[in-house]
One Martini backbone bead per residue (centre of mass of N, CA, C, O) as a GRO file, in nm:
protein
  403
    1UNK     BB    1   1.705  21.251 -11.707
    2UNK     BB    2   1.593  20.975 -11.837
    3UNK     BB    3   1.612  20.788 -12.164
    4UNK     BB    4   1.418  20.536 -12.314
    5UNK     BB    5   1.386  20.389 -12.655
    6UNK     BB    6   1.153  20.182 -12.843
    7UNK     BB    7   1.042  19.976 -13.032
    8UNK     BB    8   0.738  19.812 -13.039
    9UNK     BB    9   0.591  19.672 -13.275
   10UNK     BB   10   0.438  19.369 -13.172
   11UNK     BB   11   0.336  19.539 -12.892
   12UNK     BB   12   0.061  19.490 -12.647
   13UNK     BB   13   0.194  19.405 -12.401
   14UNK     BB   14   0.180  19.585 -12.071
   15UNK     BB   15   0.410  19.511 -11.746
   16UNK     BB   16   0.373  19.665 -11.449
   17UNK     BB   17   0.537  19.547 -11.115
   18UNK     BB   18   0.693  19.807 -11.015
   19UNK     BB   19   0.677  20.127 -10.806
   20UNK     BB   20   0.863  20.348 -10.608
   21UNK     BB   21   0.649  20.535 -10.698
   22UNK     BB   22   0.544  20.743 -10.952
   23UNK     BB   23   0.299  20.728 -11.226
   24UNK     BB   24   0.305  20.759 -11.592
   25UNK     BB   25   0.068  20.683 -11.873
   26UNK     BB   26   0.095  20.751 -12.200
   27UNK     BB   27  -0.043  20.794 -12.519
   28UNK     BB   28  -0.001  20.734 -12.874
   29UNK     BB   29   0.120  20.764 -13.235
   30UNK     BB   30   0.413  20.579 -13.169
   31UNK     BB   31   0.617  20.350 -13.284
   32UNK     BB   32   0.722  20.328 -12.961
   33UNK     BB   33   0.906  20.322 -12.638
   34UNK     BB   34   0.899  20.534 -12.339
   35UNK     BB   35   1.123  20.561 -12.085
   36UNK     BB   36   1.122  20.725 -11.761
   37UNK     BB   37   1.379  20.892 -11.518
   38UNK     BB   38   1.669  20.951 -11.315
   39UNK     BB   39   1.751  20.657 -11.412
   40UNK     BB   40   1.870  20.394 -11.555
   41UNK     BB   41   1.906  20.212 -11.270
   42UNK     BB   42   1.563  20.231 -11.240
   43UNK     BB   43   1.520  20.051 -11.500
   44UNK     BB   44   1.347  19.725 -11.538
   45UNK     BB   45   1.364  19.537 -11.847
   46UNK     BB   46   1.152  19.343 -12.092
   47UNK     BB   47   1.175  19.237 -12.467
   48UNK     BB   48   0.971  19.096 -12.628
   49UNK     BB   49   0.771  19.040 -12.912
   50UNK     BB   50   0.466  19.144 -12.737
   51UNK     BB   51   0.622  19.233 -12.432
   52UNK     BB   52   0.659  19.456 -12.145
   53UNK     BB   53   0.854  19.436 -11.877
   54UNK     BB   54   0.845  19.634 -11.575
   55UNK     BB   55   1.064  19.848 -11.337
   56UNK     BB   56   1.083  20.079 -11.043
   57UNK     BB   57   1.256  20.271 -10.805
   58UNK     BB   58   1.085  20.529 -10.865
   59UNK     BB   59   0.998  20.742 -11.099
   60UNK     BB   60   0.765  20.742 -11.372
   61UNK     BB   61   0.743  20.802 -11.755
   62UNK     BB   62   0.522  20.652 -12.005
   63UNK     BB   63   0.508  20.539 -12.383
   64UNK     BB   64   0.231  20.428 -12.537
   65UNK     BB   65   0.075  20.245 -12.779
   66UNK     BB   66  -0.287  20.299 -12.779
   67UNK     BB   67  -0.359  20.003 -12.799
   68UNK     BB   68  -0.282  19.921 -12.567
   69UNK     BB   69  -0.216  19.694 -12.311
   70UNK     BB   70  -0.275  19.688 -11.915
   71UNK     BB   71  -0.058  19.570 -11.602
   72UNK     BB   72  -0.096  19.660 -11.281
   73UNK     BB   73   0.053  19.584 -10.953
   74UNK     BB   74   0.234  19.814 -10.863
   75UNK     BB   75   0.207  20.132 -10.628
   76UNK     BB   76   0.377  20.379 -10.418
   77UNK     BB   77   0.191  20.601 -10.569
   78UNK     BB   78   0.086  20.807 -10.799
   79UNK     BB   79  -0.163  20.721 -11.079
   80UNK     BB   80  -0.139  20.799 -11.444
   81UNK     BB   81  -0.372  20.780 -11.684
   82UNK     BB   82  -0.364  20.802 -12.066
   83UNK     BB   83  -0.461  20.702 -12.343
   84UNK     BB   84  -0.586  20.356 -12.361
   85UNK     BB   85  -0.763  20.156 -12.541
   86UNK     BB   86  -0.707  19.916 -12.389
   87UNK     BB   87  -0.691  19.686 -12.137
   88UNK     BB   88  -0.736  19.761 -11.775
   89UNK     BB   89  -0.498  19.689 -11.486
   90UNK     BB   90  -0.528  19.703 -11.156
   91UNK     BB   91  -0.420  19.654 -10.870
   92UNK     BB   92  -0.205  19.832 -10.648
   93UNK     BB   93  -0.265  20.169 -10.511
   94UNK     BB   94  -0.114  20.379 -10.255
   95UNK     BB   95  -0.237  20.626 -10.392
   96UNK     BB   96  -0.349  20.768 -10.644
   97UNK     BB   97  -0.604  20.752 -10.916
   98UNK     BB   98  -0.596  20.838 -11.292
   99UNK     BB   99  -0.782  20.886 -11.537
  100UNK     BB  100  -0.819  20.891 -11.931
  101UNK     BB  101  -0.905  20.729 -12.181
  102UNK     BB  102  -1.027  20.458 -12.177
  103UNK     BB  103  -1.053  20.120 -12.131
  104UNK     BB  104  -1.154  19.883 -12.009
  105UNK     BB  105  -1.172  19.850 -11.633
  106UNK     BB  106  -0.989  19.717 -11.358
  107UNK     BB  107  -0.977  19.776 -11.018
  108UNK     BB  108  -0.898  19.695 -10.722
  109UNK     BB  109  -0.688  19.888 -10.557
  110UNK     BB  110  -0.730  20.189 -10.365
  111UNK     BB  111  -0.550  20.424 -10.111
  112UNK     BB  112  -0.701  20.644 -10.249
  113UNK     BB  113  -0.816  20.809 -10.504
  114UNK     BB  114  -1.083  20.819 -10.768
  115UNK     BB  115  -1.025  20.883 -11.103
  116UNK     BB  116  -1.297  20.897 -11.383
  117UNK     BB  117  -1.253  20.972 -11.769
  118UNK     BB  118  -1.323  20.785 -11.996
  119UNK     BB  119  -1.479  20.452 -12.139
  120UNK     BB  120  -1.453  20.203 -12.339
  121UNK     BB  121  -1.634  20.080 -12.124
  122UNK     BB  122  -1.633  19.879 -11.886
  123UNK     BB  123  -1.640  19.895 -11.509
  124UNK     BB  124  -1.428  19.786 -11.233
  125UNK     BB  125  -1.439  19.778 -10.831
  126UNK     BB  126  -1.318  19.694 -10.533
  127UNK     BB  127  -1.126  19.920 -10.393
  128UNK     BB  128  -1.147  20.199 -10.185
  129UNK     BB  129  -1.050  20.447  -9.961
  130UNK     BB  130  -1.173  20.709 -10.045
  131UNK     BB  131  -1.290  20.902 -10.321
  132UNK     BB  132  -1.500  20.874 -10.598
  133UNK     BB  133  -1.481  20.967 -10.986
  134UNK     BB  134  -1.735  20.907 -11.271
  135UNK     BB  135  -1.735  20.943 -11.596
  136UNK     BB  136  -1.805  20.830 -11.889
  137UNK     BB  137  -1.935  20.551 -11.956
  138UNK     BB  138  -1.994  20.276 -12.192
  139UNK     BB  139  -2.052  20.101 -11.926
  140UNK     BB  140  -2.043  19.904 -11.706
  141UNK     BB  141  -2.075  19.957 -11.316
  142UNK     BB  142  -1.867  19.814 -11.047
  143UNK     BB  143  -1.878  19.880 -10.718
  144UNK     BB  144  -1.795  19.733 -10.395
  145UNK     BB  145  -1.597  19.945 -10.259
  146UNK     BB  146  -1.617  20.230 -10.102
  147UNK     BB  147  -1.533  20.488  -9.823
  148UNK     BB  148  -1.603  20.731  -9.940
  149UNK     BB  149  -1.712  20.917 -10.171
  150UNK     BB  150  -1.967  20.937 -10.444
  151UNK     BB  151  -1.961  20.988 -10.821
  152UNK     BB  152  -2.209  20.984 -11.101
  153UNK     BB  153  -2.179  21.002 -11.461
  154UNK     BB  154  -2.261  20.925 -11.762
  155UNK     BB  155  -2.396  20.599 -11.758
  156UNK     BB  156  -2.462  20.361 -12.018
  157UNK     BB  157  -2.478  20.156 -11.796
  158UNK     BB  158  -2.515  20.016 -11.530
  159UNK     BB  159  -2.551  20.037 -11.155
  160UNK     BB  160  -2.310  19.871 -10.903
  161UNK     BB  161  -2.298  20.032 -10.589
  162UNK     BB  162  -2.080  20.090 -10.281
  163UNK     BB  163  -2.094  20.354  -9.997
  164UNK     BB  164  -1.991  20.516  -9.691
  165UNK     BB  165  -2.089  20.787  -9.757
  166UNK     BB  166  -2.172  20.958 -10.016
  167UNK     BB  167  -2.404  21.025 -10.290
  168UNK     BB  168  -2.383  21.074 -10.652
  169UNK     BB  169  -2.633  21.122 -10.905
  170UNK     BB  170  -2.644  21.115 -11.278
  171UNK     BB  171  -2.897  21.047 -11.465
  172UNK     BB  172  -3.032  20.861 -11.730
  173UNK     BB  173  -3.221  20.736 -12.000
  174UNK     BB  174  -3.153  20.397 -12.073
  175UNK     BB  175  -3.264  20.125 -11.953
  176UNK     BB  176  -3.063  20.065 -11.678
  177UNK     BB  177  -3.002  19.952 -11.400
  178UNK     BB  178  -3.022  20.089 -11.059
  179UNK     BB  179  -2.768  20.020 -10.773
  180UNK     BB  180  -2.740  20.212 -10.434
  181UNK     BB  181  -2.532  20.275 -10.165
  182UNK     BB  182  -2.530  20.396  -9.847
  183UNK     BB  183  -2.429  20.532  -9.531
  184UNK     BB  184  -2.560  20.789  -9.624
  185UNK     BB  185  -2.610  21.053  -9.879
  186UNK     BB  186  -2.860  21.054 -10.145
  187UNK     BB  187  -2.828  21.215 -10.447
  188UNK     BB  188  -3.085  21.240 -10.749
  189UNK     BB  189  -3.068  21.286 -11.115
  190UNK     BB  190  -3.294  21.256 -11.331
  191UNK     BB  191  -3.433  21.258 -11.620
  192UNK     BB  192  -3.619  21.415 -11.791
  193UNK     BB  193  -3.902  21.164 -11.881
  194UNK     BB  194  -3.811  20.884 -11.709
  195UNK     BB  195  -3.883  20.549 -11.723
  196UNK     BB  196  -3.912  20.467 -11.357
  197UNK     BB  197  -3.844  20.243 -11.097
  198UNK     BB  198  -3.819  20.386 -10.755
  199UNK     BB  199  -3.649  20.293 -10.483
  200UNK     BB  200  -3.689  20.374 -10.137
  201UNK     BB  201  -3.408  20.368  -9.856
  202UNK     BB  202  -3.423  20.517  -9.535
  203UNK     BB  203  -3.257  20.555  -9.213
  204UNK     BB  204  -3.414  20.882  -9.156
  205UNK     BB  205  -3.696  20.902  -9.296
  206UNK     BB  206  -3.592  21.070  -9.553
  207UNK     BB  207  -3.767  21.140  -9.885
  208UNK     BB  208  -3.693  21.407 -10.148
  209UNK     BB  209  -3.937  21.490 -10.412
  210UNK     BB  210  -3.868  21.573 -10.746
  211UNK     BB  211  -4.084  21.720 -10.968
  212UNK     BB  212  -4.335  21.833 -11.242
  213UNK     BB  213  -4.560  21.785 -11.018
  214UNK     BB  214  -4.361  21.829 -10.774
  215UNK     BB  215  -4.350  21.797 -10.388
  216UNK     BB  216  -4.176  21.589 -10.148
  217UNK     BB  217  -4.229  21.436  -9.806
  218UNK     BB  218  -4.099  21.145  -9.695
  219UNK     BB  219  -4.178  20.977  -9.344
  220UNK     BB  220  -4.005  20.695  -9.441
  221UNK     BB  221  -3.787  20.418  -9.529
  222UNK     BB  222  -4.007  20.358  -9.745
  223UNK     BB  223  -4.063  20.397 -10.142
  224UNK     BB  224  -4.222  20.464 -10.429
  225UNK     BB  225  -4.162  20.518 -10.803
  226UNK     BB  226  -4.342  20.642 -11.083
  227UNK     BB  227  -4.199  20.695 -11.392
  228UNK     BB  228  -4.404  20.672 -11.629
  229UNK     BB  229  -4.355  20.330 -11.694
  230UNK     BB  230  -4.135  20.189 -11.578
  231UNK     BB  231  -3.873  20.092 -11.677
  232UNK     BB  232  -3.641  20.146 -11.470
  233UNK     BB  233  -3.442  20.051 -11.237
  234UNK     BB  234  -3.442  20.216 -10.877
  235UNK     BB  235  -3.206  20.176 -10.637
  236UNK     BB  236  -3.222  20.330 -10.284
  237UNK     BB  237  -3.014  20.299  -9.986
  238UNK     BB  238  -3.002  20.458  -9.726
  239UNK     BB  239  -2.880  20.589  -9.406
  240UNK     BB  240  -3.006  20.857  -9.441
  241UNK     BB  241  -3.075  21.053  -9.720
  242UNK     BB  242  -3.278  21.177  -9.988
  243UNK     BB  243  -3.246  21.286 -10.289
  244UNK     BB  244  -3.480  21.327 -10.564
  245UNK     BB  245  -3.473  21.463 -10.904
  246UNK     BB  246  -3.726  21.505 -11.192
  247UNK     BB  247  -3.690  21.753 -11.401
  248UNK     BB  248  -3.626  22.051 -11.512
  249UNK     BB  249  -3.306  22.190 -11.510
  250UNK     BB  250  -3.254  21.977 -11.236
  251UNK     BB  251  -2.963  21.946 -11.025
  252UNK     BB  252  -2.678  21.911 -10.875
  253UNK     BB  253  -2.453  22.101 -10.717
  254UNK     BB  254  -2.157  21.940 -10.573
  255UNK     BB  255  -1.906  21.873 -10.328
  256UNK     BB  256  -1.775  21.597 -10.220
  257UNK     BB  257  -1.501  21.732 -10.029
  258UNK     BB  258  -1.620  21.813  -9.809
  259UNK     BB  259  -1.548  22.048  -9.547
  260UNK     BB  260  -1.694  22.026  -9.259
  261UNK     BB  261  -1.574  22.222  -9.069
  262UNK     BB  262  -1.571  22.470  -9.270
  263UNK     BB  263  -1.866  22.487  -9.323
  264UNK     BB  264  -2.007  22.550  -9.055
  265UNK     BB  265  -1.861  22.830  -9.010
  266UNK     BB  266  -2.023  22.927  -9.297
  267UNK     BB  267  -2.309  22.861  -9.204
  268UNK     BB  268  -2.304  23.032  -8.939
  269UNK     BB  269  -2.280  23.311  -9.107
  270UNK     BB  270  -2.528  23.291  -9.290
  271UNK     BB  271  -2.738  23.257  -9.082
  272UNK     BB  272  -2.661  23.562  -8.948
  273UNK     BB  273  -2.771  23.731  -9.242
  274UNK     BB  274  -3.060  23.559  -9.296
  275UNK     BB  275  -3.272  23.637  -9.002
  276UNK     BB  276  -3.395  23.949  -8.995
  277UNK     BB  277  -3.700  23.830  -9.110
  278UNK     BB  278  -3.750  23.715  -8.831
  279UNK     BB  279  -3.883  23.632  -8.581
  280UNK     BB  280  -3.771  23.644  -8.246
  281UNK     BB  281  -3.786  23.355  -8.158
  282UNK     BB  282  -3.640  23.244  -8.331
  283UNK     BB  283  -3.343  23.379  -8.283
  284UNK     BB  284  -3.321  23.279  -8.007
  285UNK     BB  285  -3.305  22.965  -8.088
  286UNK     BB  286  -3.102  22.997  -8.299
  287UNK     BB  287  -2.898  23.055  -8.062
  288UNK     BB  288  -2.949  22.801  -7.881
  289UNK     BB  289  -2.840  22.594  -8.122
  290UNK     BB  290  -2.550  22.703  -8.168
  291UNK     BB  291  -2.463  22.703  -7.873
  292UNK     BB  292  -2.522  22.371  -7.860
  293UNK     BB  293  -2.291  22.330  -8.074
  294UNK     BB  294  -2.058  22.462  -7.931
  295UNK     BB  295  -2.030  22.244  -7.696
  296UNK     BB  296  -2.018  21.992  -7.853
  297UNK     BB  297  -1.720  22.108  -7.998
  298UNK     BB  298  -1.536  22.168  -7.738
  299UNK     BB  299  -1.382  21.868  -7.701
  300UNK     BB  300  -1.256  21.849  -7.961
  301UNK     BB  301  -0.896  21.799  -8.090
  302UNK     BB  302  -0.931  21.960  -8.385
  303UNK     BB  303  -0.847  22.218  -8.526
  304UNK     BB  304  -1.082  22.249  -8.756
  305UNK     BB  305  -1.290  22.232  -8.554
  306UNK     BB  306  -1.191  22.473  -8.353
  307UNK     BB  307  -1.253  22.689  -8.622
  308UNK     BB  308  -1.537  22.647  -8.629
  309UNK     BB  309  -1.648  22.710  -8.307
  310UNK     BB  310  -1.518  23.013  -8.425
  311UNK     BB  311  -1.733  23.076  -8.571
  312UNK     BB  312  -1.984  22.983  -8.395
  313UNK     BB  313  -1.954  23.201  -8.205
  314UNK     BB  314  -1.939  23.463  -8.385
  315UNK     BB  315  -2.251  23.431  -8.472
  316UNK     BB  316  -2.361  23.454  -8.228
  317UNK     BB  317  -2.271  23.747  -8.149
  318UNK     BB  318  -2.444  23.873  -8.369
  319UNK     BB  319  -2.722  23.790  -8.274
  320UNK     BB  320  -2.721  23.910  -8.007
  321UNK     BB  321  -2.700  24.189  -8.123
  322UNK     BB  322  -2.955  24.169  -8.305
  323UNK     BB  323  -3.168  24.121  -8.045
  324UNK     BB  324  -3.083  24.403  -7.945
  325UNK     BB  325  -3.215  24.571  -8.185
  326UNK     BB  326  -3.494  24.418  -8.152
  327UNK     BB  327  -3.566  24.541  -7.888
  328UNK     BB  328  -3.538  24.800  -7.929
  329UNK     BB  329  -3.762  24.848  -8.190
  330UNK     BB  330  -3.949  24.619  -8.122
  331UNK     BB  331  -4.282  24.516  -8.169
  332UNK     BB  332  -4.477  24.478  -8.419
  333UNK     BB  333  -4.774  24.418  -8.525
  334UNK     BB  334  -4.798  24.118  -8.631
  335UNK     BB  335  -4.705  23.944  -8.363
  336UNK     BB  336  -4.386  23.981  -8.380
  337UNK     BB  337  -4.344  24.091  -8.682
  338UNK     BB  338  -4.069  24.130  -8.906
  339UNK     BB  339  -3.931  24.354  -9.114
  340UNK     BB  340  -3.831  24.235  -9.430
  341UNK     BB  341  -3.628  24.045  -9.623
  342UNK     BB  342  -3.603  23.800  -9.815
  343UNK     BB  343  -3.480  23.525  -9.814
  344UNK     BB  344  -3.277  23.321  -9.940
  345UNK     BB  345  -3.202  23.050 -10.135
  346UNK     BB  346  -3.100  22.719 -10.007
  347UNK     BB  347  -2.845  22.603 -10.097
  348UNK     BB  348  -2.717  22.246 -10.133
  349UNK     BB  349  -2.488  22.284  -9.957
  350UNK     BB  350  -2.669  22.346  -9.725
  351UNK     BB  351  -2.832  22.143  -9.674
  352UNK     BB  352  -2.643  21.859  -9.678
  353UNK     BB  353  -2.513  21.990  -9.407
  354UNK     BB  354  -2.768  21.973  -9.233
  355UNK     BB  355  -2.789  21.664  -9.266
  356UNK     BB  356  -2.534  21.559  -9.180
  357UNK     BB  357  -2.579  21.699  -8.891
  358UNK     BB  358  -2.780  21.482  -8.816
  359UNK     BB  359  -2.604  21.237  -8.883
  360UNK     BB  360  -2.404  21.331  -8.659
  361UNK     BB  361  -2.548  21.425  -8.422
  362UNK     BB  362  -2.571  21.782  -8.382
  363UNK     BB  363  -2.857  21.749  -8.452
  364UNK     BB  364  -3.165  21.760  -8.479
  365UNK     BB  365  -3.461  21.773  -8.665
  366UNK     BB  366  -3.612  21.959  -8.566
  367UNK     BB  367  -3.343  22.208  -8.590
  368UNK     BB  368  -3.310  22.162  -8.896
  369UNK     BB  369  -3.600  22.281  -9.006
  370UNK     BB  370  -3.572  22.507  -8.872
  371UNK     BB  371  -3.333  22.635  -8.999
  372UNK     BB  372  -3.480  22.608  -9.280
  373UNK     BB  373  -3.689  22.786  -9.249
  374UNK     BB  374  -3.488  23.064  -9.131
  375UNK     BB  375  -3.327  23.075  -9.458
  376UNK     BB  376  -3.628  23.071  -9.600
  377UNK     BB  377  -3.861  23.243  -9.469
  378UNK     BB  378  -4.001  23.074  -9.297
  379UNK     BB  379  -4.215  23.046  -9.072
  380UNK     BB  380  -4.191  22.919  -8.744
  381UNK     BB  381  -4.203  22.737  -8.466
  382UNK     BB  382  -4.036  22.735  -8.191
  383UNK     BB  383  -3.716  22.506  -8.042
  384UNK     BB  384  -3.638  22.294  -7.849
  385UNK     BB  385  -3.379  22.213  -7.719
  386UNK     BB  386  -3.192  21.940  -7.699
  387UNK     BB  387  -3.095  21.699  -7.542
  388UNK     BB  388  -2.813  21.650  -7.375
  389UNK     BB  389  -2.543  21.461  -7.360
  390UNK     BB  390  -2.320  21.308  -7.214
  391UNK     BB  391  -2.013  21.424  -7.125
  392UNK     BB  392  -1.709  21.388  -7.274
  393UNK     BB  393  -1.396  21.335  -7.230
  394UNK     BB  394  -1.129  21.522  -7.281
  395UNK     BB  395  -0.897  21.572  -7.474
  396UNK     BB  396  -0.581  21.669  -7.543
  397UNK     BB  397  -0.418  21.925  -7.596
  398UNK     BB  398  -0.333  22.088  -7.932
  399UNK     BB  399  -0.160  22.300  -7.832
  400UNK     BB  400  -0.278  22.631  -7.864
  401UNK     BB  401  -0.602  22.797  -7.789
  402UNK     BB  402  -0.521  22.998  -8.051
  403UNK     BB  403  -0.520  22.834  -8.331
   0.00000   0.00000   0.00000
């Protein structure tokens, strides 16, 4: 490893040209400049009176006066910033971009995911493709494209974002308007006793609203609601559900980058953990609904699905065993409910993930509600399995049938 080290003087701006690896660049309080990589002949650099401009061909990390301002034009790997009080720019980063503890910050392009925490002003985003993580933000921000699930924690200035994915808000009382678009399901937690005024518009026709007066399940596209004196305006628009929530104690701890393949099939370990209590008829119907997740996931060629699928097989079969045990038993007295435990209540995870495959039509909504009732240990009347759609034709396996 090389470094070169340099008097910093009164250089206040570092521009760096091109990194032809990854990047990282760490704040300081010392009065110099430290360039490292694997050797020198990888750095090419000019120092002016008040600015240096770099480039690596490999990977680079740099040590500059906390005070100083950057300007990245390109990187082809992953970008690691902290301690940078000074305003940064990033044009564009071929890899994952990572900061903490910056000034105002513009960031044009991320080709993989961007995380950011505390920023001391503005943040605006131009494009991600990936997912994107804000949290501790002390000015306005402005995401214009993120591609991937966005996530906003303590955010002190106004919120002007669009996602494709999923979007997690979780929102203070500062008196700031905040605009939301998302693409799949927005889950929205505000501070409790928040003066707000919230817009609802839901592509799938359901918005779940939770206060300290209660509970309630909007089944329509658009929705007003009126918190307190309705000081800040608050627009959320989903193209699938909404979770929103203003109570005491009360907020999501969700995981973004959720593996929705892995996920289904421990969820649907847990559905048949969970059912023990529950009428036999929903045990047959919810049995049903596995099969029926199971046939849909049979043609898709992706490996992570094939092992989500055996794990719905598994759960089936599980059900299977239970139904036979409860035909021994017989019915109970009460119209055929069975005694039992009360199920546990459904995690944030579990049901996001019921969410999700309604919008991605693995389920009906009425299969969903059912779902939900069946984990939640309300009886419901059984649903009858949706129409099967048409079947794809099967993509070419890859690799062994036993992977």
């Amino acid at each position: 490893m090389a470094r070169i080290q340099k008097p910093s003087n009164d250089i206040s701006g570092i521009l760096i040209e091109s990194v032809e690896g990854s990047l990282q660049i760490k704040g300081w309080g010392e009065d110099k400049i430290s360039m490292e990589a694997d050797s020198e002949d990888e750095l090419h650099y000019t120092l002016d009176d008040d600015s240096l401009t770099l480039s690596a061909d490999g990977d680079c990390l740099l040590r500059i006066p906390n005070e100083s301002s950057l300007h990245i034009e390109t990187v082809s790997g992953n970008t690691y910033i902290q301690d940078i009080e000074g305003e940064v720019h990033v044009e564009n980063v071929d890899g994952s971009l990572t900061m903490k503890n910056v000034g105002e910050t513009h960031v044009e392009n991320v080709a993989g995911n961007l995380s950011v925490r505390g920023v001391e002003g503005d943040m605006a985003i131009d494009d991600v493709a990936g997912n994107m993580t804000l949290r501790d933000v002390e000015g306005d921000v402005k995401a214009a494209d993120v591609h991937g699930n966005l996530a906003l924690r303590n955010i002190e200035g106004s919120i002007v974002a669009k996602g494709d994915g999923n979007v997690e808000l979780r929102l203070e009382d500062q008196g700031n308007d905040v605009t939301v678009e998302a693409a799949g399901n927005i889950f929205c937690s505000l501070e409790d006793g928040a003066d707000a005024e919230v817009a609802f518009e839901s592509g799938a026709q359901s918005i779940r609203i939770s206060t300290n007066k209660g509970k309630q399940l909007v089944q329509a596209s658009k929705h007003v609601l009126t918190l307190g004196d309705g000081g800040m305006d608050v627009a959320l628009n989903a193209g699938g559900y909404i979770d929103f929530r203003s109570e005491k104690g009360k907020s999501f701890v969700l995981n973004m980058d959720m593996d929705f393949s892995k996920d289904a099939g421990d969820l649907a370990e847990d559905i048949s953990e969970q059912v023990s209590s529950q009428v036999e008829a929903q045990l047959e119907s919810l049995n049903d609904q596995l099969e029926g997740l199971a046939e849909q996931l049979k043609d898709t060629g992706d490996r992570s699905v094939r092992h989500a699928q055996r794990k719905v097989a598994q759960a089936k079969r599980q059900l299977e065993r239970r139904l036979e045990h409860q035909h021994l038993r017989g019915r109970g007295a009460q119209g055929g409910i069975l005694a039992g435990r009360k199920a546990d209540p459904v995690s944030e995870k579990e049901r996001m993930l019921i969410l999700q495959m309604v919008q991605e039509k693995k389920v009906s909504v009425e299969q969903a509600e059912m779902l939900l009732n069946t984990l939640e240990g309300r009886p419901a009347a059984p649903v009858a399995p949706a129409a099967q759609a048409a079947p794809t034709p099967p993509e070419a396996p890859e690799g062994n049938e036993n992977d």
